[in-house]
C-alpha positions as CSV (number, residue, x, y, z in Angstrom):
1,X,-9.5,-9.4,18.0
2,X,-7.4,-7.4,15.6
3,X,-9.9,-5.6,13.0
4,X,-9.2,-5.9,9.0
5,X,-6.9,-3.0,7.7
6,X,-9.1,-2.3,4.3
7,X,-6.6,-1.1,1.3
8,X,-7.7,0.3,-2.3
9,X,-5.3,0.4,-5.1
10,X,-6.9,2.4,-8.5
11,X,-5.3,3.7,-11.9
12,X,-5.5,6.9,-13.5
13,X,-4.7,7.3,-17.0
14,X,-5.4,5.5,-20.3
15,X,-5.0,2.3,-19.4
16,X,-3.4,1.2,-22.9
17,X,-0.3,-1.2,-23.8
18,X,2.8,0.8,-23.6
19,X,1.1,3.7,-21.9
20,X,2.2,4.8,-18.2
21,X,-0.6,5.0,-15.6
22,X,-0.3,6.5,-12.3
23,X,-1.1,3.8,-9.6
24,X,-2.8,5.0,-6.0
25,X,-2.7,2.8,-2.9
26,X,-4.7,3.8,0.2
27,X,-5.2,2.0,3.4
28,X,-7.1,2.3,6.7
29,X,-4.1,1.9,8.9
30,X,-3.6,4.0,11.9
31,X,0.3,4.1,11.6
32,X,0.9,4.9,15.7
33,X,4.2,6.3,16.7
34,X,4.7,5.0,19.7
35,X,5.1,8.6,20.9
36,X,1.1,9.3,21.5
37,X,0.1,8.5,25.0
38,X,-3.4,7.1,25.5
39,X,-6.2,8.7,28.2
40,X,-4.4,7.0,31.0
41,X,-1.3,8.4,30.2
42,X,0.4,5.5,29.1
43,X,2.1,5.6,25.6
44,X,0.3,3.7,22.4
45,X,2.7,1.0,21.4
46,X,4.1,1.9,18.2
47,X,2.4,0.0,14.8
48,X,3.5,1.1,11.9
49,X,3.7,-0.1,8.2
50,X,7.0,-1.3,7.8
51,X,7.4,-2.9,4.2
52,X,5.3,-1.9,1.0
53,X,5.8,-4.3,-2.3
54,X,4.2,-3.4,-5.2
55,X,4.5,-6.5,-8.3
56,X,3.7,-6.7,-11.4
57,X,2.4,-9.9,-12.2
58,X,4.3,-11.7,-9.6
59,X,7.3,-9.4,-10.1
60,X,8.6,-6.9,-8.2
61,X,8.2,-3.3,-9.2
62,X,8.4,-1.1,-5.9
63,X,9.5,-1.4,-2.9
64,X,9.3,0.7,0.7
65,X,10.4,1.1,3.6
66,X,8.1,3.9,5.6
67,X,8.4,3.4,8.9
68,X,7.1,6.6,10.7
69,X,7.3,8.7,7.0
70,X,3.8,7.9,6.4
71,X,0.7,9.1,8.5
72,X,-2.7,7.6,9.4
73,X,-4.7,5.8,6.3
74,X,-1.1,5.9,3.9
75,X,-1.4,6.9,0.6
76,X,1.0,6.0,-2.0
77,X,1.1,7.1,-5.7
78,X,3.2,5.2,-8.2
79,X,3.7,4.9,-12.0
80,X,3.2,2.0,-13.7
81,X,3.6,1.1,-17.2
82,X,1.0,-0.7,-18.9
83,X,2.4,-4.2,-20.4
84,X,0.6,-5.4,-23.9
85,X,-1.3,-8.2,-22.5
86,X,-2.0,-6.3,-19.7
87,X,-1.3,-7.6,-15.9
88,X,-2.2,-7.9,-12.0
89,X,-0.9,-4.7,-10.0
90,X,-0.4,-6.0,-6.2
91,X,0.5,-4.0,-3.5
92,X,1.3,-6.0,-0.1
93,X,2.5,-4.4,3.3
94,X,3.2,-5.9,6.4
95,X,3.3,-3.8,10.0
96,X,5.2,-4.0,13.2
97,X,2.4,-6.4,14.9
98,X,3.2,-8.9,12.2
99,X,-0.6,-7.9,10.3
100,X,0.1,-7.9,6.7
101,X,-2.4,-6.8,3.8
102,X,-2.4,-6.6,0.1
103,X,-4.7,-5.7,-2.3
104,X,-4.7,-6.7,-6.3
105,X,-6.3,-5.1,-8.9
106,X,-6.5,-6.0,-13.2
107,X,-4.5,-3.8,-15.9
108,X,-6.7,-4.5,-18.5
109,X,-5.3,-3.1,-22.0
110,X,-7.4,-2.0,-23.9
């Protein structure tokens, strides 16, 4: 049974119209290799993220392509700019076994 790979995305910064925040994704992922070898001696098949996307209310704002660049539990920090009305930040990521994720959070102008 494949376990749930739990993701946070917060701001930092006045979250104001016009303003830019600084965006930070994190997720429990353990990003294997494929070069570790278990207890037996046999290696641990390779699962890493391969694809980030990060929209902007439904639009596309960032996108990455890691593969082994990122370690266990990836963090990514990205700016954002905060629209008038405000907006839904997503980040979604898919890995080599075909899991994908995502996480939303509100820009709420103030």
């Amino acid at each position: 049974m494949a376990t749930e790979v739990l993701s946070r995305l917060s701001f930092v910064g006045a979250v104001r119209p016009g303003n830019t925040v600084l965006a930070r994704w994190i997720a429990g992922h353990p990003m294997e290799t494929g070069f570790r070898l278990d207890d037996s001696g046999r290696n641990i098949r390779r699962n890493v993220i391969t694809v980030i996307r990060v929209l902007l209310d439904g639009r596309l704002i960032l996108e990455v392509e890691p593969g082994t660049d990122l370690s266990a539990n990836p963090y990514l920090e990205f700016p954002v700019v905060v629209p008038e009305s405000g907006g839904m930040v997503s980040v979604e990521w898919l890995d080599d076994a075909g899991r994908r994720g995502s996480v939303q959070q509100l820009l709420l102008a103030r």
